[in-house]
C-alpha positions as CSV (number, residue, x, y, z in Angstrom):
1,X,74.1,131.1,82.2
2,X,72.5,127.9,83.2
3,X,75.8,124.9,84.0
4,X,75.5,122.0,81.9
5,X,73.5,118.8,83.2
6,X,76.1,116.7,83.1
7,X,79.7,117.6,82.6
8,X,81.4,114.0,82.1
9,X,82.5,114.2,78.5
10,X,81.4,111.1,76.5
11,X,83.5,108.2,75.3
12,X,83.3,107.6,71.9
13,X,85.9,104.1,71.3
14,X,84.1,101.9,69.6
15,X,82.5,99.4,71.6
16,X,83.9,95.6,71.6
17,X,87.3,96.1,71.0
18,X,89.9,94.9,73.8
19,X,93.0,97.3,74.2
20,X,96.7,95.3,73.7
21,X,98.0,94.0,76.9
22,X,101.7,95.5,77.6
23,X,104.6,92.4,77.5
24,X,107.5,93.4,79.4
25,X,110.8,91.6,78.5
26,X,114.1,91.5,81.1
27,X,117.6,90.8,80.3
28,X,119.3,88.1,82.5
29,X,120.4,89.0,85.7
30,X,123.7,91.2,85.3
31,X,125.6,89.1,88.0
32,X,124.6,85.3,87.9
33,X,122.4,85.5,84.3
34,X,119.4,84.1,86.2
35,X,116.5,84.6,83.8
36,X,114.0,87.5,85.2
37,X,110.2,87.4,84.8
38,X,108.4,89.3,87.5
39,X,111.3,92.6,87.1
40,X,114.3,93.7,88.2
41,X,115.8,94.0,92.1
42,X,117.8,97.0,91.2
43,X,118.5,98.5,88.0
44,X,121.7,98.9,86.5
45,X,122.5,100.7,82.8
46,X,120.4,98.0,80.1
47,X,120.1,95.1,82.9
48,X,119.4,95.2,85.9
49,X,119.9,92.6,89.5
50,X,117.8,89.4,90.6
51,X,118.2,89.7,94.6
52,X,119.7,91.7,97.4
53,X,123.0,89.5,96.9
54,X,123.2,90.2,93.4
55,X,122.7,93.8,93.9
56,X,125.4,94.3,96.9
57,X,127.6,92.1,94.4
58,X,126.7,94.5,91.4
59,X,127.6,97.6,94.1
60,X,130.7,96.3,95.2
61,X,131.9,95.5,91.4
62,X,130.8,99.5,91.0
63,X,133.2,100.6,93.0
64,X,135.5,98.4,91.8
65,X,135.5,99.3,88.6
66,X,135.9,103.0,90.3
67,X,139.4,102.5,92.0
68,X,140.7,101.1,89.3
69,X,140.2,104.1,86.8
């Protein structure tokens, strides 16, 4: 049996029509509410940190919240 000619299978989506660009929205920081819009630092539950002082502030609140229980 001969192999096909070409083996790349064929698109078939109609020409012309652009595919819908993904948005991605962030809560406020979790420590100072700074507003986020390139992503998070470090991601914590539904929110997440803006910078390394927020996260080691976000940590030590962690284990905070830890001892206390």
């Amino acid at each position: 049996m001969k192999k096909p000619f070409n083996p790349v299978i064929p698109d078939y989506t109609p020409k012309g029509q652009k595919e819908a660009e993904v948005t991605l929205t962030f809560k406020p920081c979790c420590v100072c509410n700074t507003v986020i819009t390139a992503g998070y630092y470090g991601r914590w539950g539904d929110g997440g940190t803006c910078s390394g002082k927020c996260e080691a502030t976000r940590q030590d609140m962690q284990l905070y919240l830890k001892e206390l229980k």
